[in-house]
C-alpha positions in Angstrom: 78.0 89.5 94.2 78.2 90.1 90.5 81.3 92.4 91.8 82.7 90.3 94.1 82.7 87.1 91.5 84.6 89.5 89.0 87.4 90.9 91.3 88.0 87.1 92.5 87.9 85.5 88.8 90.3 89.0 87.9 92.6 87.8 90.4 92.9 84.0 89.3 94.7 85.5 86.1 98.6 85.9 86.5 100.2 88.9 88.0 102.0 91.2 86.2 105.4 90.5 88.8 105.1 87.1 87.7 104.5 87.6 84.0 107.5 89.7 84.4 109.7 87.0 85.9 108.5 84.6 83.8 109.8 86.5 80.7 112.8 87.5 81.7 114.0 84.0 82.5 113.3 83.0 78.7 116.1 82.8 76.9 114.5 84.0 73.8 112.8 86.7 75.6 111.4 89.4 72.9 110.7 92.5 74.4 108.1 93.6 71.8 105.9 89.9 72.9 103.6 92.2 75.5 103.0 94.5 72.6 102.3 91.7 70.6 100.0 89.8 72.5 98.2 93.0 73.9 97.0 94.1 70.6 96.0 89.8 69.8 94.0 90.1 73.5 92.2 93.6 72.3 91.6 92.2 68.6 89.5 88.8 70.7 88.2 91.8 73.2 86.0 93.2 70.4 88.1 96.0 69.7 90.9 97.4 67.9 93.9 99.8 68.1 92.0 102.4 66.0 89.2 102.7 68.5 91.5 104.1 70.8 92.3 107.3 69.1 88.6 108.4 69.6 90.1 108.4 73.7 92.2 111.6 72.7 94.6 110.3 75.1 97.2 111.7 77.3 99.9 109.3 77.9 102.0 109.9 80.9 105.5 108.1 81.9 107.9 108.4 84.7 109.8 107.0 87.6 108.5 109.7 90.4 105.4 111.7 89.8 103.3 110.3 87.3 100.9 109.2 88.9 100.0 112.8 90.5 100.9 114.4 87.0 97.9 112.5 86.0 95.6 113.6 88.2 97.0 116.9 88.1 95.7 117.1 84.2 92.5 115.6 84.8 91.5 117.5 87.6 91.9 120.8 85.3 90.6 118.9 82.1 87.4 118.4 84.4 87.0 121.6 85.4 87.0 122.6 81.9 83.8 120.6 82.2 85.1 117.7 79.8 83.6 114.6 80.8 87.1 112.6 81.7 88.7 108.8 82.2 91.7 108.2 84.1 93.5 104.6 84.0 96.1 104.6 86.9 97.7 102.2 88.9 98.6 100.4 91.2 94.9 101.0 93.1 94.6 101.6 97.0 91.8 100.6 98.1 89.3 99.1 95.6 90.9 98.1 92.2 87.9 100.0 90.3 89.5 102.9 92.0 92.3 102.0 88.8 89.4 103.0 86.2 87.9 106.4 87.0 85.3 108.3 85.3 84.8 111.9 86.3 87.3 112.1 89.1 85.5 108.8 90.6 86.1 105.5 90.8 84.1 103.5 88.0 81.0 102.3 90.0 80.3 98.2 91.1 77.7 97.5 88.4 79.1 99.3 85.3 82.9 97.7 86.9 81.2 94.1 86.7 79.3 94.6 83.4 82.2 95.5 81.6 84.4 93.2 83.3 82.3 90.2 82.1 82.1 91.5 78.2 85.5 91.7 78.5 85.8 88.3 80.1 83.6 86.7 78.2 84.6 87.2 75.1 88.4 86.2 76.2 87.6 83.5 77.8 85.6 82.1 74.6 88.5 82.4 71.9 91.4 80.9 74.5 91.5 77.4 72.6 92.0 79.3 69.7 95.0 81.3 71.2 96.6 77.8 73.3 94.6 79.0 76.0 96.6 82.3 76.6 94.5 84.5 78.6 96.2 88.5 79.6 97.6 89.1 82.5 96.1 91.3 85.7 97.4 94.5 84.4 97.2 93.5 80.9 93.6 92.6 81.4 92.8 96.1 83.6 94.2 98.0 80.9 92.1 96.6 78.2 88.8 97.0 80.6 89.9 100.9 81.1 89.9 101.6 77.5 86.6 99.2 77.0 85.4 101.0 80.1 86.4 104.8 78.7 84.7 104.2 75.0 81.6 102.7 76.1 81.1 105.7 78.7 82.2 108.0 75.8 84.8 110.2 77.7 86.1 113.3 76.3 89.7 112.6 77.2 91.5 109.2 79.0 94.7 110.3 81.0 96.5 107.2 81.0 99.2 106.1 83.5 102.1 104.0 82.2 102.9 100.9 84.4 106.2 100.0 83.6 108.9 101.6 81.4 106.6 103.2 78.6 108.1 101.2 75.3 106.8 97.7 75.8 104.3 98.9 78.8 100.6 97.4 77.6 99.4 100.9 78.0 101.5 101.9 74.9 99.2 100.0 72.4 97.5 103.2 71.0 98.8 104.9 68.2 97.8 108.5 67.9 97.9 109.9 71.7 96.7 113.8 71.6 100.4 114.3 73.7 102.7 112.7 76.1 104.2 113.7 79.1 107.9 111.9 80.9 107.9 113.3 84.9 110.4 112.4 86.9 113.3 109.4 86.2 114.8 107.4 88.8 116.3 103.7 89.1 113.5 101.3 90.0 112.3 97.6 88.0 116.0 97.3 86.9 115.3 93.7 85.8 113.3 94.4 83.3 114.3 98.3 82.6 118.1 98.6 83.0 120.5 99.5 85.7 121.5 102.8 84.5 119.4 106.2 83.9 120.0 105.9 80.4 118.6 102.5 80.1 115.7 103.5 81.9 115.2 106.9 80.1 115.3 104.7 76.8 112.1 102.7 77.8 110.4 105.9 79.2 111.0 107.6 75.6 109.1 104.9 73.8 105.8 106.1 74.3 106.5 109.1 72.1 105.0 108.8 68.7 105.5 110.4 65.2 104.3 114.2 65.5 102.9 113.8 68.8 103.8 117.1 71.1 105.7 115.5 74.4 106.9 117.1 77.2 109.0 116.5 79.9 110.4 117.8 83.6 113.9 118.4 83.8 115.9 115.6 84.0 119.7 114.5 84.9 121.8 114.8 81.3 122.1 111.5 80.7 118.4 110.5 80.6 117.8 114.3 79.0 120.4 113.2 76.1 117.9 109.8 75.6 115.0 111.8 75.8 116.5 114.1 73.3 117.8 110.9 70.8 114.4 109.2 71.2 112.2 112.0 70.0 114.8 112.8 67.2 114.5 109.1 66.3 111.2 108.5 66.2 110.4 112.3 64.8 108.1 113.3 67.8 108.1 117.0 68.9 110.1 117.7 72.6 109.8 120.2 75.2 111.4 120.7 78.6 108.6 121.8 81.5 109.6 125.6 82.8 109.6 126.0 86.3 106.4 126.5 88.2 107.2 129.7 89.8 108.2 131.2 85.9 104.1 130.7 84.8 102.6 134.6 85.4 99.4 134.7 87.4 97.2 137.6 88.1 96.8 135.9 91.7 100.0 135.4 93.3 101.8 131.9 93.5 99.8 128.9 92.4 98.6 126.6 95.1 98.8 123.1 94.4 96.3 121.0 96.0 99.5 117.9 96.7 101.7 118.8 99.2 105.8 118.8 98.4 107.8 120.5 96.7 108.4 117.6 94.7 105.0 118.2 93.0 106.0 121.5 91.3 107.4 120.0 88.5 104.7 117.7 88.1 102.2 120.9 88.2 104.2 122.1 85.6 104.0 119.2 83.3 100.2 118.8 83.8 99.9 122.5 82.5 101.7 121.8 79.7 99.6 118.7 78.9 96.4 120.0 79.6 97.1 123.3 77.5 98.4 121.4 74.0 95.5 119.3 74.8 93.0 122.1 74.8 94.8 123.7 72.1 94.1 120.5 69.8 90.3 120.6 71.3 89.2 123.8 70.0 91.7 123.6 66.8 90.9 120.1 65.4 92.9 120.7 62.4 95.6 122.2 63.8 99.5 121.1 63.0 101.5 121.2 66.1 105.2 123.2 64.9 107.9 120.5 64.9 110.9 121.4 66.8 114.5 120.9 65.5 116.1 118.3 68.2 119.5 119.4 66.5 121.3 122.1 69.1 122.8 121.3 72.3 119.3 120.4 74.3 115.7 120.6 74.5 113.9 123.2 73.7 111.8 125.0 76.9 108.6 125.3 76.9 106.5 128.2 76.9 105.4 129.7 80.7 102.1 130.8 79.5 99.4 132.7 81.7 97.6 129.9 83.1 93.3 130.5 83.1 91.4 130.9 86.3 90.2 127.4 85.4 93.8 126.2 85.3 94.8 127.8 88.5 91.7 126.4 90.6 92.4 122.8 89.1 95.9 122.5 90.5 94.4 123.8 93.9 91.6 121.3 93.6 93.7 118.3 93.2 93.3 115.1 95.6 95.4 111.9 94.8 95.2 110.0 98.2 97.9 108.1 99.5 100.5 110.4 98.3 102.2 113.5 100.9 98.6 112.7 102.4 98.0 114.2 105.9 94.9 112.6 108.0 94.0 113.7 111.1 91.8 110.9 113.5 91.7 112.1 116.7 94.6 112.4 118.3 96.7 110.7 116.3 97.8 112.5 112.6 99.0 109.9 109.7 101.1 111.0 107.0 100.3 108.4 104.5 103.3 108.4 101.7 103.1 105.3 99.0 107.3 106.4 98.2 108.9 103.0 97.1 112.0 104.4 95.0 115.0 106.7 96.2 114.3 109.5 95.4 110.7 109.3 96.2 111.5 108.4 99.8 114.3 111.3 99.5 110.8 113.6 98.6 108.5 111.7 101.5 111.1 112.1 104.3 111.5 116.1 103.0 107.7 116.6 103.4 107.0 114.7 106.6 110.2 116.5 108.2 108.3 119.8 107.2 104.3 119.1 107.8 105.2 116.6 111.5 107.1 120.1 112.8 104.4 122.2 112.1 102.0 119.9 113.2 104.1 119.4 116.5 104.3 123.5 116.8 100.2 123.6 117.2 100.0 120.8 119.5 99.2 120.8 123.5 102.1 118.6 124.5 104.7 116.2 123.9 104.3 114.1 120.3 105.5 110.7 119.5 106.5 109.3 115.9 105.9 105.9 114.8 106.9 105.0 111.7 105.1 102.0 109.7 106.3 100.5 106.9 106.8 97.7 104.4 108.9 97.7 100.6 108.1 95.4 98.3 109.1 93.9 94.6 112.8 93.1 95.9 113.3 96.5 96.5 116.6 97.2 99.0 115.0 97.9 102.6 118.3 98.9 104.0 118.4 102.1 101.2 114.9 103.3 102.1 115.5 102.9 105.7 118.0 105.2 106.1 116.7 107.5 104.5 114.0 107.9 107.5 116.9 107.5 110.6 117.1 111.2 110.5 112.9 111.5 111.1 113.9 110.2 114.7 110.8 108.2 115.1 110.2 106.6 118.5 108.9 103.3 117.3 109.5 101.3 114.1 106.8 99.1 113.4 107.2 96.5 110.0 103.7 94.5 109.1 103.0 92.6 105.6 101.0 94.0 102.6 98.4 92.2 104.6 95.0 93.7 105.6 93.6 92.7 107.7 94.0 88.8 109.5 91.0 87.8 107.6 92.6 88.6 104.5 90.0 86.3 102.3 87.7 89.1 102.9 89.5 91.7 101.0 90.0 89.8 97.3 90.7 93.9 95.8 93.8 93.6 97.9 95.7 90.1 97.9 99.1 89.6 96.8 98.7 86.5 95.1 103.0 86.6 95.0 104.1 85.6 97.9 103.1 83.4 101.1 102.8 85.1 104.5 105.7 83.4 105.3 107.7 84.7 103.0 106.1 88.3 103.7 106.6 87.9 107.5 110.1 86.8 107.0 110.9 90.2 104.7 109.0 92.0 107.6 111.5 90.7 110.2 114.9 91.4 107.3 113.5 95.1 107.7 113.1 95.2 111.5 116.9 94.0 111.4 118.3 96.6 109.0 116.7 99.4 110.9 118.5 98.2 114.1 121.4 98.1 112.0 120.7 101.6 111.1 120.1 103.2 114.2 122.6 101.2 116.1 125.4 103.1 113.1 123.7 106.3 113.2 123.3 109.3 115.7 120.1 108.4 116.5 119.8 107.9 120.7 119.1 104.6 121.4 115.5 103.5 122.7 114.5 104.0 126.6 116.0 100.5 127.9 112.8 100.2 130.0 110.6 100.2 127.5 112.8 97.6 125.0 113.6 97.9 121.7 111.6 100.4 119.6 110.7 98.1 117.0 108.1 95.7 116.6 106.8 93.3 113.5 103.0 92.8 113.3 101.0 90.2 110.9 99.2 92.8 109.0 98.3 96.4 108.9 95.0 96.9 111.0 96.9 95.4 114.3 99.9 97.4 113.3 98.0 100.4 113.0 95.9 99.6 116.5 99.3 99.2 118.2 100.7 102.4 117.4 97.1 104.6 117.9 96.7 103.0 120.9 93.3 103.2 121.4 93.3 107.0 120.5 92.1 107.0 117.0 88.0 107.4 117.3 87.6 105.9 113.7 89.7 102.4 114.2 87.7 102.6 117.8 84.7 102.2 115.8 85.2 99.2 114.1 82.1 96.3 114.4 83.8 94.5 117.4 83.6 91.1 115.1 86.5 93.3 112.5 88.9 94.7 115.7 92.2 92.4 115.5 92.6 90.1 119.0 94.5 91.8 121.7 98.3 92.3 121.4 100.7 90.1 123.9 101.5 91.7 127.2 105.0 92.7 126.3 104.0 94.2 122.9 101.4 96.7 125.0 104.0 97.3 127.9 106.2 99.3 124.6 103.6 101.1 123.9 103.8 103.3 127.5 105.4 106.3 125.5 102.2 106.5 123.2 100.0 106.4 126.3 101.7 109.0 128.1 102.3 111.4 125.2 99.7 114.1 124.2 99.7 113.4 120.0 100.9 110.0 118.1 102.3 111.0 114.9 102.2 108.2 112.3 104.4 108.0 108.6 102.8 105.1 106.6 105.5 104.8 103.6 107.4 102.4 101.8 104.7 100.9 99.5 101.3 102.2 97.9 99.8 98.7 98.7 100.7 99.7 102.5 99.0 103.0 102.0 96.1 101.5 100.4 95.8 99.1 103.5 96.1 101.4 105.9 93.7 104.2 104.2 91.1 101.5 104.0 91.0 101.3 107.7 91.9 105.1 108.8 89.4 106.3 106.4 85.8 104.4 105.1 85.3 106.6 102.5 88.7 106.1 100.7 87.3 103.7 98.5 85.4 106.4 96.6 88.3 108.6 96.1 
């Protein structure tokens, strides 16, 4: 219960979207104000920013990839035997899964204990502070690095949320090194319309002296990069390409799927090797490069150690170019929710559904489910997936499960249902639109339009497996959603006659999290 009592109390404090939007429509918004108040909240925590540095932190930023870059780097860092803490978000499952020591999630008790000591001592010095309590993400950021010193971790890999310059993770000072993956356009309210806006924010998490490194990036956003580090006088490489590191055993394996994560293989070697460099040479001065010639200096390819080489293989991040077979029915669970993400998603499902389809016994359907969220533009992500020629669209809320109140590690506190089922049906629309102006044949007229809206993900995901998925089969009869309406089954003739269902799950991670928490029991440990 002790659990339980802190994920509800973490999610009466105010979401970061709405923190967000409540800023922005101040007119004398400062921008440094989250920094501010983050180091006020970790000051009243019992801590300070000092404390932090004994985390020998790797700081990682990005659009695309970050996430995976992460766990990349401490998948290799632990197999180096370092004992290792890794703040991500957002979570999937569970949101202990966003504070992970060792590879796992931080368990129920020590989640709650330190939870409460953070709480508690917040919660006592409000009056103090005009009652000002943090935020969710503000407030799971502080817990991670209460969480990470108390369990005395060698190293703390620590995903950005937003941006990097005002971000609440960028409170520490001395970070061991940083990394930038990917940059795309996404959160243009708060980060800028243009690559070079957003490139700005992603540069601020560099720090004096600190070695940074990142993936190759369009020449704008390079050029910022390149300002930034000159600026602030931090020390900038540009990630080789994967295939350029020399191995004694052929080309490295990566344990993500897409090509997409090469680059961010790439970076996590480059993080993981400056950070083990520092390690075992404590007093060593990292060579400052000159940021004055026409670009960015490339790093080195070095020969990366057996350890190295099995930690890339080793690496799981769920939810991401994830492939799960139940049955008779294969999900390919994607949480892509910017352009070029989705560009990445729709490259590796084109490539793992046909060589899935090449191994099976008989004809295969594709159902695509999906959902976007934080005012994203469904009708860009959409058609992106026409050419995937999926038999059946299927649109469902960031909901659960019906009973929703039994899941408080998964709420959206944002938005009614309404309001979610209404952006459900927007979607259903523009991918009519879509097909209707694409190539795409239309749907077999006897079985109606190939596109249906659900009121949350477990009857979405019982619709489309129809019965053929032995581990949503198995579900206590009390948690199996009520039948579907007459005419939704009679659409469903296609799934019943073919031999495989393949299923995409993309569009949000919170989708991916739903869906994994059904398709898979033991995703809540991973």
């Amino acid at each position: 219960m002790e659990y339980q009592d802190a994920i509800c109390t973490l999610d009466t404090l105010q979401s970061h979207a709405s923190f967000c939007r409540e800023l922005l429509q101040r007119e004398d918004w400062d921008p440094e104000f989250p920094l501010v108040a983050m180091r006020s909240f970790l000051e009243r925590a019992g801590l300070v920013v000092e404390d932090l540095d004994n985390l020998n932190i790797i700081h990682v930023t990005g659009t695309k990839g970050k996430g995976s870059t992460c766990a990349f780097t401490e998948q290799i860092l632990r197999s180096y035997g370092f004992r290792t803490g890794f703040l991500s978000s957002p979570h999937l499952v569970e949101v202990r899964q966003r504070i992970r020591i060792n590879g796992q999630p931080i368990g129920k008790e020590l989640f709650a204990k330190y939870f409460w000591q953070i709480y508690g001592r917040l919660d006592e010095t409000k009056e103090a502070h005009s009652g000002s309590m943090p935020n969710y993400f503000q407030f799971l950021t502080l817990l991670g690095f209460h969480s990470f010193l108390q369990e005395k971790v060698d190293v703390a890999v620590v995903e950005v949320g937003i941006g990097g310059a005002y971000d609440s993770t960028n409170i520490p000072k001395k970070p061991w090194v940083c990394g930038v993956a990917s940059l795309g356009i996404d959160h243009t309210p708060i980060l800028g319309d243009t690559i070079e806006e957003i490139a700005w924010h992603k540069g601020g998490i560099f720090k004096p002296e600190v070695p940074a490194f990142t993936v190759k990036q369009p020449e704008g956003s390079m050029a910022v990069l390149k300002q930034r580090a000159s600026e602030i006088e931090c020390p900038l490489w540009v990630c080789p390409e994967l295939e350029d590191y020399q191995t004694d055993c052929g080309p490295l394996q990566l344990g993500l799927a897409g090509q997409h994560q090469r680059s961010n293989a790439s970076l996590a070697l480059q993080l993981s090797h400056t950070w083990l460099q520092r390690r075992r040479l404590q007093d060593q001065n990292f060579p400052s490069t000159t940021l004055e010639g026409p670009g960015v200096p490339l790093a080195t390819p070095f020969t990366p150690s057996p350890i190295m080489t099995k930690g890339l293989a080793d690496t799981v991040w769920a939810g991401r170019t994830q492939t799960l077979k139940n049955g008779e029915v294969t999900y390919f669970l994607d949480g892509a929710h910017t352009r070029r993400s989705m560009q990445a998603c729709v490259s590796w499902f084109q490539e793992a559904a046909v060589r899935c389809e090449r191994s099976a016994s008989g004809p295969v359907a594709r159902v695509l489910v999906f959902n976007v969220t934080g005012g994203r533009d469904p009708a860009v992500m959409l058609n992106f997936l026409v050419p995937c020629q999926f038999d059946f669209a299927v649109f469902c809320p960031n909901i659960t499960e019906a009973n929703a109140s039994c899941n408080p590690d998964q709420q959206d506190l944002d938005a009614s249902v309404e309001n979610m089922l209404s952006g459900c049906r927007d979607n259903e629309r523009s991918w009519q639109r879509l097909q209707s102006a694409g190539e795409s044949p239309p749907p077999d007229q006897d079985t109606g339009p190939g596109t249906l809206v659900f009121p949350c993900i477990l009857s979405a995901l019982q619709w489309a497996a129809q019965g053929r998925d032995p581990v949503l089969l198995s579900r206590d009869a009390d948690q199996r959603e009520a039948p579907v309406k007459p005419s939704l089954a009679a659409k469903a003739a296609l799934l019943r006659e073919v031999r495989e269902i393949h299923v995409l799950v993309t569009g949000s991670l919170h989708l991916v999290g739903g869906a994994l928490k059904h398709l898979d029991p033991s995703s809540c440990s991973k």
